[in-house]
ZALUM-786842 format. One record per residue: x, y, z of N, C-alpha, C in turn; chain. Coordinates in steps of 0.1 Angstrom, whole numbers, plus 5000, padded with zeros to 4 digits. Layout:
N
<site n_x="X" n_y="Y" n_z="Z" ca_x="X" ca_y="Y" ca_z="Z" c_x="X" c_y="Y" c_z="Z" cadena="A"/>
...
***
This chain:
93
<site n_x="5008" n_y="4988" n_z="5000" ca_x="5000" ca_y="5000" ca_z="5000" c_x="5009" c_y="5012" c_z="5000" cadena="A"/>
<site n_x="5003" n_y="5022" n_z="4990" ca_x="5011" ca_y="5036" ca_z="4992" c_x="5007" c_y="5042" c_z="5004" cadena="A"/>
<site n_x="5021" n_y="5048" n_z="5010" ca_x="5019" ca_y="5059" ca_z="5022" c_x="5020" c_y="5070" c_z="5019" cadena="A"/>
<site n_x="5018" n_y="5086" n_z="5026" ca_x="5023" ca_y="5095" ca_z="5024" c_x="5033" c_y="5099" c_z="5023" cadena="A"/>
<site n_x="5044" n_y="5088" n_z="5029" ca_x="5065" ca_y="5090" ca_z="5024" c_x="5066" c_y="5090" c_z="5013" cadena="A"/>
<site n_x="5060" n_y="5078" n_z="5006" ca_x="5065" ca_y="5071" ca_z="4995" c_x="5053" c_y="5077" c_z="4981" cadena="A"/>
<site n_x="5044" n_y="5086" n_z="4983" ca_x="5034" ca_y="5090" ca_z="4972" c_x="5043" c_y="5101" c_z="4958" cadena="A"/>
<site n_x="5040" n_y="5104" n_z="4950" ca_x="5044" ca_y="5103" ca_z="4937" c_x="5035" c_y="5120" c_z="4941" cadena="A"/>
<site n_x="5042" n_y="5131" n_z="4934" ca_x="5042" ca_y="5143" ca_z="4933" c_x="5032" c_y="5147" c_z="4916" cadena="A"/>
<site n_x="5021" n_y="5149" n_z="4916" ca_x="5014" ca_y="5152" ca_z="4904" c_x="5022" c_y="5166" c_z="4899" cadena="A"/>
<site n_x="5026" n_y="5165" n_z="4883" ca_x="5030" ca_y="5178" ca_z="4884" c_x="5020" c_y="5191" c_z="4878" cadena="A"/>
<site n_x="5024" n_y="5202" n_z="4882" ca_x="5021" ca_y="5212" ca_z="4885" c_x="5020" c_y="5216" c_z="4870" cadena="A"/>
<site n_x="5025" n_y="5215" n_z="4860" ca_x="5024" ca_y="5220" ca_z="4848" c_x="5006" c_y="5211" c_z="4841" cadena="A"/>
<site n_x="5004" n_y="5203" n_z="4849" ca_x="4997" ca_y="5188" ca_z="4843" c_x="4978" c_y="5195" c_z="4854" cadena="A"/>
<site n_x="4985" n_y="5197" n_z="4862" ca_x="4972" ca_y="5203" ca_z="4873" c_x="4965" c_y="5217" c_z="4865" cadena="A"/>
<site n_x="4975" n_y="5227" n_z="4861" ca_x="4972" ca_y="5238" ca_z="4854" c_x="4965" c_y="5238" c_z="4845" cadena="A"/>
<site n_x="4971" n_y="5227" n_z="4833" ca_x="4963" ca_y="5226" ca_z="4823" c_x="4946" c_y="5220" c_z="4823" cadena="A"/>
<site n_x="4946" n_y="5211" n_z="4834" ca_x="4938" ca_y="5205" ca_z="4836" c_x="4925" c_y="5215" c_z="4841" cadena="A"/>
<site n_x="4931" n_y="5224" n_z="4854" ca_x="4922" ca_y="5236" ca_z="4857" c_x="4917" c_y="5244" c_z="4847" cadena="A"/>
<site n_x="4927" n_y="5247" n_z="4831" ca_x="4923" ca_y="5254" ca_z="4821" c_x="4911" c_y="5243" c_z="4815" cadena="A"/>
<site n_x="4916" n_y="5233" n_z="4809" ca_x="4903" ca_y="5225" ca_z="4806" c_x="4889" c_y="5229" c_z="4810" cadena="A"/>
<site n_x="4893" n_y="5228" n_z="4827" ca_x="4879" ca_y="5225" ca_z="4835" c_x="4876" c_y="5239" c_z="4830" cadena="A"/>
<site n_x="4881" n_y="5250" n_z="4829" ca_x="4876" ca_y="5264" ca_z="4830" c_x="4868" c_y="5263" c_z="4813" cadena="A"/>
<site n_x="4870" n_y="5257" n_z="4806" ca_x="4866" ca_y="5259" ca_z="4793" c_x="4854" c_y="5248" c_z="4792" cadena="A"/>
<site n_x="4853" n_y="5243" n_z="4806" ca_x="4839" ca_y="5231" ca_z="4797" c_x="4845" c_y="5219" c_z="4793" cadena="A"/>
<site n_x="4861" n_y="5219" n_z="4794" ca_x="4862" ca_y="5205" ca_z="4788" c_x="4869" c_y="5193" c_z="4799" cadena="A"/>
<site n_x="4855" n_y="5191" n_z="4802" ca_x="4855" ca_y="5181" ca_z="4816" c_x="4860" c_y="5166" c_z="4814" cadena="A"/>
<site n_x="4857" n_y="5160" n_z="4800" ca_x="4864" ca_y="5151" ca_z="4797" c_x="4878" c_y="5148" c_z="4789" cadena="A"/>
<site n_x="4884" n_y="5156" n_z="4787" ca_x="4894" ca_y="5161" ca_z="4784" c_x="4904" c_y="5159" c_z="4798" cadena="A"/>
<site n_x="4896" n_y="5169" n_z="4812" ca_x="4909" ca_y="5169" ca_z="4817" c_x="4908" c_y="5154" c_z="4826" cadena="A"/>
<site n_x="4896" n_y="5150" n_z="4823" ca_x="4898" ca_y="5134" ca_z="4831" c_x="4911" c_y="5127" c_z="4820" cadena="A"/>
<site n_x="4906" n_y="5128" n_z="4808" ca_x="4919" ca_y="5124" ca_z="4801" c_x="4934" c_y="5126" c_z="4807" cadena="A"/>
<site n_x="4934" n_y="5132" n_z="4807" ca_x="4946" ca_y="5141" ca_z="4812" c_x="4957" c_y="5133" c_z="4823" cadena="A"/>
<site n_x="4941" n_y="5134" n_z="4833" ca_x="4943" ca_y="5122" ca_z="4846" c_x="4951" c_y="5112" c_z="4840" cadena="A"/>
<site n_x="4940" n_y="5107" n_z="4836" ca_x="4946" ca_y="5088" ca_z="4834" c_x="4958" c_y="5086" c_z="4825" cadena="A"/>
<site n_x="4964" n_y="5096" n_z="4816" ca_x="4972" ca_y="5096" ca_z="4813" c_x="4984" c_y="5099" c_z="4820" cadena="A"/>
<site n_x="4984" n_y="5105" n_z="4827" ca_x="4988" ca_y="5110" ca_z="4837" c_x="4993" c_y="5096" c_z="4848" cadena="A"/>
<site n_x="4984" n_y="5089" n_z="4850" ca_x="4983" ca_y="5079" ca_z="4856" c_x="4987" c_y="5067" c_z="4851" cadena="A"/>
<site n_x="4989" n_y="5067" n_z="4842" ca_x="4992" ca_y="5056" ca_z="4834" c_x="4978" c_y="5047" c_z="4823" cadena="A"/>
<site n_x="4973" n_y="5054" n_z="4828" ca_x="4955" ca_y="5040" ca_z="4824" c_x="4955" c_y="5045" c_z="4812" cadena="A"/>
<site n_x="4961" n_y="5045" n_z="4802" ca_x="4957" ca_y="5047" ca_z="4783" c_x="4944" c_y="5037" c_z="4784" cadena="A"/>
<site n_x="4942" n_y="5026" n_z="4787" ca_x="4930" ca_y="5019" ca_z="4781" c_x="4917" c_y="5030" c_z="4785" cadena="A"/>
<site n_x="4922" n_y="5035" n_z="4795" ca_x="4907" ca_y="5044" ca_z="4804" c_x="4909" c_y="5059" c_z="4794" cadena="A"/>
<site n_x="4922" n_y="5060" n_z="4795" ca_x="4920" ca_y="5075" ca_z="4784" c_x="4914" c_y="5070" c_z="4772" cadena="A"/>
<site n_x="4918" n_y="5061" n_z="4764" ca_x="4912" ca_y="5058" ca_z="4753" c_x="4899" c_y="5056" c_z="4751" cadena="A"/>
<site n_x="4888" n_y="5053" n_z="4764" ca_x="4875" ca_y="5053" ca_z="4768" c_x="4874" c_y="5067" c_z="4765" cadena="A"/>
<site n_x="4879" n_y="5074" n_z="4773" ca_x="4876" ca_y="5088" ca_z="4777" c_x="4876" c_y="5097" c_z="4764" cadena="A"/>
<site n_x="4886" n_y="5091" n_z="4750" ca_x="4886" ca_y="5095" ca_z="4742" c_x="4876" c_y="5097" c_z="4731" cadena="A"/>
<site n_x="4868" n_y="5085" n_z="4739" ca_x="4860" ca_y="5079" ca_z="4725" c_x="4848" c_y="5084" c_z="4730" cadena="A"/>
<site n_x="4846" n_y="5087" n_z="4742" ca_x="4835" ca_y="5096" ca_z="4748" c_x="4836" c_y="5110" c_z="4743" cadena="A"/>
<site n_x="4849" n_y="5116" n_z="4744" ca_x="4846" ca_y="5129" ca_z="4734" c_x="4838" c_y="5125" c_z="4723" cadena="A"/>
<site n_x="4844" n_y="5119" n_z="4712" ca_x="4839" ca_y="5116" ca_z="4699" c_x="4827" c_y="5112" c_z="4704" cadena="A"/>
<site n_x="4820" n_y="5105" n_z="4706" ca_x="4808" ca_y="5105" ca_z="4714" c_x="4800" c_y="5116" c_z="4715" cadena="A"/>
<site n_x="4802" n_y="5129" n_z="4725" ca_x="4798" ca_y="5142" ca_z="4721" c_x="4797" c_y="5149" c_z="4713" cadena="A"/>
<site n_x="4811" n_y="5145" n_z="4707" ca_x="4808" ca_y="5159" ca_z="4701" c_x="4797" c_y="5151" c_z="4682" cadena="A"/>
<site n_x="4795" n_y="5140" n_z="4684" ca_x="4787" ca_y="5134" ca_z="4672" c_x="4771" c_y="5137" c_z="4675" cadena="A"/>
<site n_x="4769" n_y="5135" n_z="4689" ca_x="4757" ca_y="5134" ca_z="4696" c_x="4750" c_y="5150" c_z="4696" cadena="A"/>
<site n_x="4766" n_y="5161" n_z="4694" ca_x="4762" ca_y="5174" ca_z="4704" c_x="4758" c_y="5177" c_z="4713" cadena="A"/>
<site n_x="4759" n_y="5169" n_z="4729" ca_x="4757" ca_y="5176" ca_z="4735" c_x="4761" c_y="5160" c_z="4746" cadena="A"/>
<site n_x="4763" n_y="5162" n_z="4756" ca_x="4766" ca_y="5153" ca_z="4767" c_x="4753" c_y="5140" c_z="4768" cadena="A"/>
<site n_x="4751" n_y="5126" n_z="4765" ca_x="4738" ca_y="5125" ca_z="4766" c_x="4739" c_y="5123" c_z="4782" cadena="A"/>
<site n_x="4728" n_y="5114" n_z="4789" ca_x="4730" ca_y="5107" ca_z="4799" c_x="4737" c_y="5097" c_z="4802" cadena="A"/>
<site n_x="4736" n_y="5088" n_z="4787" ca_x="4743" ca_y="5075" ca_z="4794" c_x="4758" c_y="5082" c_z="4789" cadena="A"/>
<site n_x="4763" n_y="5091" n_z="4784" ca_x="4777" ca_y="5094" ca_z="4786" c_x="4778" c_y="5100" c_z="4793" cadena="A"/>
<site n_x="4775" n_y="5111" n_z="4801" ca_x="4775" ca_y="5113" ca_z="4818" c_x="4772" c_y="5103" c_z="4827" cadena="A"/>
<site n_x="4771" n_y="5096" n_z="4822" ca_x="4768" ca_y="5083" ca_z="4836" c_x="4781" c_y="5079" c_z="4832" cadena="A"/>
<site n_x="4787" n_y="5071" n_z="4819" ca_x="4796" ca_y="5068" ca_z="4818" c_x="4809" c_y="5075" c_z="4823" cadena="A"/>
<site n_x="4809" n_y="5087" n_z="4817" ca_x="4820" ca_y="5097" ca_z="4825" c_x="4824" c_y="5098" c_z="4837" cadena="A"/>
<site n_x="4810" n_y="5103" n_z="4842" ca_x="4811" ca_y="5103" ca_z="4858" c_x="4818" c_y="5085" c_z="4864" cadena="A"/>
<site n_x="4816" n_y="5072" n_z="4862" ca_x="4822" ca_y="5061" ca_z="4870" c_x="4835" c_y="5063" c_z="4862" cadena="A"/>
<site n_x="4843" n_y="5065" n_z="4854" ca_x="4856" ca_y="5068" ca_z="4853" c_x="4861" c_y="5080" c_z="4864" cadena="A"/>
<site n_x="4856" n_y="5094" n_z="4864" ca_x="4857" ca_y="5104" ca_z="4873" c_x="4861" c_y="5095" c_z="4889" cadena="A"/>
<site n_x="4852" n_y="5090" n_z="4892" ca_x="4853" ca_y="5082" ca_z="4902" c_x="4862" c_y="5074" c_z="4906" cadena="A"/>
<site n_x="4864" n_y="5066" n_z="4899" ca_x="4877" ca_y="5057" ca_z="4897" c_x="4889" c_y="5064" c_z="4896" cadena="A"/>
<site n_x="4892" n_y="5077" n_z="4890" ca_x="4901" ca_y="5086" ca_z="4890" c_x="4903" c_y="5092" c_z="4901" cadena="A"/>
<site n_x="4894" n_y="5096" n_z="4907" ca_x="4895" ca_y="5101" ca_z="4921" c_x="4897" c_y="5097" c_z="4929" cadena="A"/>
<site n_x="4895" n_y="5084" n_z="4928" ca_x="4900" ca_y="5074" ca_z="4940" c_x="4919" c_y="5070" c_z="4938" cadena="A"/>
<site n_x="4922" n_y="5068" n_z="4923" ca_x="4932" ca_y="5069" ca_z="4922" c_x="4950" c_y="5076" c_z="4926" cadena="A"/>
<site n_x="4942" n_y="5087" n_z="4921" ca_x="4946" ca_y="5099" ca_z="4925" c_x="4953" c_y="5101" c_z="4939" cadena="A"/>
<site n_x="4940" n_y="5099" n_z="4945" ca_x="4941" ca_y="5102" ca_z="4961" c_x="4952" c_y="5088" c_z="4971" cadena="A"/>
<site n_x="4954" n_y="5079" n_z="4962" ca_x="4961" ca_y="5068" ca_z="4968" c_x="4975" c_y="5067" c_z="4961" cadena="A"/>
<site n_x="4976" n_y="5077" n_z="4949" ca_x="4994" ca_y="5074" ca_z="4938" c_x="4996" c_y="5090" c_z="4947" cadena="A"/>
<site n_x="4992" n_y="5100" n_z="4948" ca_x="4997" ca_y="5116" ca_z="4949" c_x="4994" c_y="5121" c_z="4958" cadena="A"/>
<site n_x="5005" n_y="5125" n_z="4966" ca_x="5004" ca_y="5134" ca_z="4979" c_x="5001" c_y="5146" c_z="4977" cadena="A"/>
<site n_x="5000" n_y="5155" n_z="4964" ca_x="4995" ca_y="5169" ca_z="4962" c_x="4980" c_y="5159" c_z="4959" cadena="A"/>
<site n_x="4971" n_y="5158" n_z="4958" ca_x="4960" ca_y="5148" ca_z="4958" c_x="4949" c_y="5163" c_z="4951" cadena="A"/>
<site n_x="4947" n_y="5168" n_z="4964" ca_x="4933" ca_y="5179" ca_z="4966" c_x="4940" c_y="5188" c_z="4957" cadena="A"/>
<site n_x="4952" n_y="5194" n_z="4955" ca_x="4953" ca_y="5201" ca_z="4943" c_x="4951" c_y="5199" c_z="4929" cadena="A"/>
<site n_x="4952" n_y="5185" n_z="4924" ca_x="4947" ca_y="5177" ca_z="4914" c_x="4928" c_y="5177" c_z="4913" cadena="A"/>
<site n_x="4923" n_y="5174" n_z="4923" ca_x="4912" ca_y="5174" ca_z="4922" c_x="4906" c_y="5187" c_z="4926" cadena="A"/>
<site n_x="4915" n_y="5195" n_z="4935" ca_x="4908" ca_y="5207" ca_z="4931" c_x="4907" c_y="5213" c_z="4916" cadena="A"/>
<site n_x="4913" n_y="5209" n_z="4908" ca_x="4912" ca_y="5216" ca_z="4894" c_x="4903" c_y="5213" c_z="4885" cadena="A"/>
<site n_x="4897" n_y="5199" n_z="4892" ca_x="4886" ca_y="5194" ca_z="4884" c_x="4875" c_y="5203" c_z="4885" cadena="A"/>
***
């Protein structure tokens, strides 16, 4: 199990961009970001296909916010157990 000694530093150039995302609306994008970030390409690559998903659809449906949101979650829990800057990562969400 990861501790607080041993947690992995999110970097700060990777948080910023992410807060710009979120500032623009593009909420799946900076979940992308995450998981890349993280390592999970299979989950970014979800995340990717969810854009495309939108933007064909125009507009967020439900079952893609449903979808989004249990990745979000999964991310967040992630997050909070690899990075000791943790709340500054999710604060930018």
């Amino acid at each position: 199990m990861t501790t607080p000694n041993n947690k992995n530093q999110f970097p700060t150039s990777v948080i910023q961009r992410i807060a710009q995302l979120t500032d623009e609306n593009r909420h799946t994008e900076a979940l992308k970001e995450i998981a890349y970030e993280l390592g999970e390409v299979f989950l970014g690559l979800k995340l990717m296909h969810l854009m495309t998903a939108h933007q064909k659809a125009g507009y967020m449906t439900e079952e893609l916010l449903a979808e989004r949101n249990s990745y979000k979650i999964h991310l967040r829990c992630r997050v909070k157990t690899v990075y000791r800057n943790a709340d500054e990562v999710l604060e930018a969400l």
